[in-house]
C-alpha positions as CSV (number, residue, x, y, z in Angstrom):
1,X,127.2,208.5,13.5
2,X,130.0,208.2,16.2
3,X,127.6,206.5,18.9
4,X,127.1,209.6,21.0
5,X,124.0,210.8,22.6
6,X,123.1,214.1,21.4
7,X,121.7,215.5,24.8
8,X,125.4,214.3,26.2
9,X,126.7,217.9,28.2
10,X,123.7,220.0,27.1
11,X,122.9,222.7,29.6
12,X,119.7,224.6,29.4
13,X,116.1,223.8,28.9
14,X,113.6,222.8,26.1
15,X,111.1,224.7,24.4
16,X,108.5,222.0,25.7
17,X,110.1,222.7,29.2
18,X,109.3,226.6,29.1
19,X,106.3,226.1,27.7
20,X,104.6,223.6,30.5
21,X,106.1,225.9,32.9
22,X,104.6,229.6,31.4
23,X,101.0,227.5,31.6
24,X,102.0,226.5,35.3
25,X,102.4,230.1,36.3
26,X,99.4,231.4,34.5
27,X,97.2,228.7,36.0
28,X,98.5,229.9,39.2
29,X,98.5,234.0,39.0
30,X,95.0,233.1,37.5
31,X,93.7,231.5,40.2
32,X,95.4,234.2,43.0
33,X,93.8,237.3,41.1
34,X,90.4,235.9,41.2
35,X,91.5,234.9,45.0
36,X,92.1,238.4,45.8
37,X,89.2,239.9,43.8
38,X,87.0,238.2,46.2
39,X,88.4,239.1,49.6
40,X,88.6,242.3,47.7
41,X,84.9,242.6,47.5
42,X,84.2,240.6,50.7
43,X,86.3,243.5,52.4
44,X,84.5,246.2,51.0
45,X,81.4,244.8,51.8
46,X,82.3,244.7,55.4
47,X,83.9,248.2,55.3
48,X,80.6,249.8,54.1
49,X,78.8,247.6,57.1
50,X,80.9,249.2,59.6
51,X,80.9,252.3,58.1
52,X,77.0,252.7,58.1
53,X,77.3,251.3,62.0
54,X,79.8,254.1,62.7
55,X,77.1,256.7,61.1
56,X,74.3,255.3,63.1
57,X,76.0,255.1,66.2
58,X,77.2,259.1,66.0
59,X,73.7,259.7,65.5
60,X,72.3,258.0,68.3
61,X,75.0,259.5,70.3
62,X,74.2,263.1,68.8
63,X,70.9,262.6,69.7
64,X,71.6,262.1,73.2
65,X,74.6,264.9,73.6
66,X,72.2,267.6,72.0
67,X,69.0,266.6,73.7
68,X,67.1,266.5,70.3
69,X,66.1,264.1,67.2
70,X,68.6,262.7,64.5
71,X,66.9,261.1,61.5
72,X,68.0,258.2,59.4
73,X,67.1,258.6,55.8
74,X,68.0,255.8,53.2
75,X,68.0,255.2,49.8
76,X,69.1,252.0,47.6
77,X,72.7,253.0,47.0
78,X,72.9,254.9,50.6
79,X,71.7,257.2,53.0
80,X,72.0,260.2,55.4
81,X,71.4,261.5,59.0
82,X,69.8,265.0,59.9
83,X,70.0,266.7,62.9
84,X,66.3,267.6,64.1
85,X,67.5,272.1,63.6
86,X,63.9,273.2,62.3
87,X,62.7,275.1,63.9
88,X,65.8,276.5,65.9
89,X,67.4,275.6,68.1
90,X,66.5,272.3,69.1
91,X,63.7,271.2,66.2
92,X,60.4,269.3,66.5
93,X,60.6,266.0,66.9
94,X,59.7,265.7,63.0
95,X,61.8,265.5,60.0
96,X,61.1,268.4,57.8
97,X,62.7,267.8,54.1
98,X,66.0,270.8,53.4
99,X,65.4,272.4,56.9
100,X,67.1,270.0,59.1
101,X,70.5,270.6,58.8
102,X,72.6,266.7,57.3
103,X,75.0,265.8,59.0
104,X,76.1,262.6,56.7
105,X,75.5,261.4,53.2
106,X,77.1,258.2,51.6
107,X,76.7,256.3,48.7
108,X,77.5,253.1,48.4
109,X,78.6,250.7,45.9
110,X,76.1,247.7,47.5
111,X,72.4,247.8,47.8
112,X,71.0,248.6,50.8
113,X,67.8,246.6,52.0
114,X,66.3,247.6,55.5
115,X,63.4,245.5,56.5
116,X,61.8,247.8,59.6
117,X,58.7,247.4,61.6
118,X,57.8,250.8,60.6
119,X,57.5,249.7,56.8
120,X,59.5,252.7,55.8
121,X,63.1,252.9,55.0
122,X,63.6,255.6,57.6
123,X,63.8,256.0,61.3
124,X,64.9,258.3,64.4
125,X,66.7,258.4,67.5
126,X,65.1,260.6,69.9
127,X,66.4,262.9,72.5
128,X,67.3,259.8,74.8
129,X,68.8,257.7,71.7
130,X,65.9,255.5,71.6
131,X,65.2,254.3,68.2
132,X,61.8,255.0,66.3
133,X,61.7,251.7,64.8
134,X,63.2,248.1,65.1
135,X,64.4,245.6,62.3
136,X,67.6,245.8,60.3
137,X,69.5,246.9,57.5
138,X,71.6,244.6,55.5
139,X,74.2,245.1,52.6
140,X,73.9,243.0,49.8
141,X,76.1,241.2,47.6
142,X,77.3,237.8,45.7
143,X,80.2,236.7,48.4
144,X,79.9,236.5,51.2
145,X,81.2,238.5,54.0
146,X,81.4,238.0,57.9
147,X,79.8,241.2,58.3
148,X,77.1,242.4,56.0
149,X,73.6,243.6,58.0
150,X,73.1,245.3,61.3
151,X,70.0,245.1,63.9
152,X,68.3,248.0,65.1
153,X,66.5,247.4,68.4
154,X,65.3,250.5,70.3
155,X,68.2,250.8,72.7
156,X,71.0,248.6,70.9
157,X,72.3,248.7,67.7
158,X,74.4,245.8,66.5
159,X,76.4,244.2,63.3
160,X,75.8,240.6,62.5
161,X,75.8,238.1,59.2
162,X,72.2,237.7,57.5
163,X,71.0,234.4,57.5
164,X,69.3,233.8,54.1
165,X,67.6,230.1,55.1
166,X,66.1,232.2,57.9
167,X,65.6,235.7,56.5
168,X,67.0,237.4,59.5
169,X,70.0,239.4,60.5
170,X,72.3,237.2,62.6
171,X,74.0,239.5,65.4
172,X,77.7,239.0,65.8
């Protein structure tokens, strides 16, 4: 040997060197995926929140502008509203099953839960927009969003954050 290091003017990087950094930059695009898969789910969560407020608050507002009963029907995976049509022109007062005309169905990807005084999963707004029945209606899911349930009281209707330790919907 001549006494010269081998890594003397070497340009370039190792094997090793790649390597550590490859592991690096999966660790890293791991741990951003799941990042964004949650406030993926956390925004959908929210979205169907505010899209079920939306629904309820055109009901209650079609009750009022027509002078007559909109009904809130729900189901696990969604629900509807009717328009109170049977028997024409301005209906009841009572919900009659494929004679009041829908006005929206959804389904959603979360489980709905309403907990209502009632004891029924479905309520009114009458020709004043006062609601049949008080309690709320909450979304439910594994993360945890800032808006995932929404209060019915007679006259108001708001979103909020359920409150698990307390069992209640917290209005926001």
């Amino acid at each position: 040997m001549d006494g010269r290091d081998d890594m003397t003017g070497r340009e370039g990087f190792t094997l090793v060197e790649i390597l550590i950094v490859v592991v690096i930059l999966t660790i890293l695009s791991t741990m951003a995926v799941t990042s964004f898969l949650g406030l993926s789910e956390k925004y959908k969560v929210e979205t169907e929140t505010k899209q079920l407020y939306a629904d309820l608050m055109d009901a209650r507002g079609r009750a009022m502008q027509r002078n007559r009963f909109h009904f809130v029907r729900f189901a696990a995976s969604g629900y509807a509203t009717y328009d109170d049509t049977s028997p024409s022109p301005d209906g009841n007062g009572a919900y009659n099953t494929d004679l009041d005309n829908q006005v929206v169905n959804v389904t959603f990807k979360h489980p709905i839960t309403t907990v209502l005084s009632g004891g029924t999963p479905n309520f009114s707004f009458n020709r004043n927009g006062i609601s049949s029945d008080t309690g709320y209606i909450r979304l439910t899911s594994t993360v945890n969003p800032d808006y995932d349930c929404i209060t019915i009281r007679e006259t108001r209707t708001k979103t909020g954050k359920y409150d698990a330790t307390a069992g209640v919907c917290v209005e926001k």
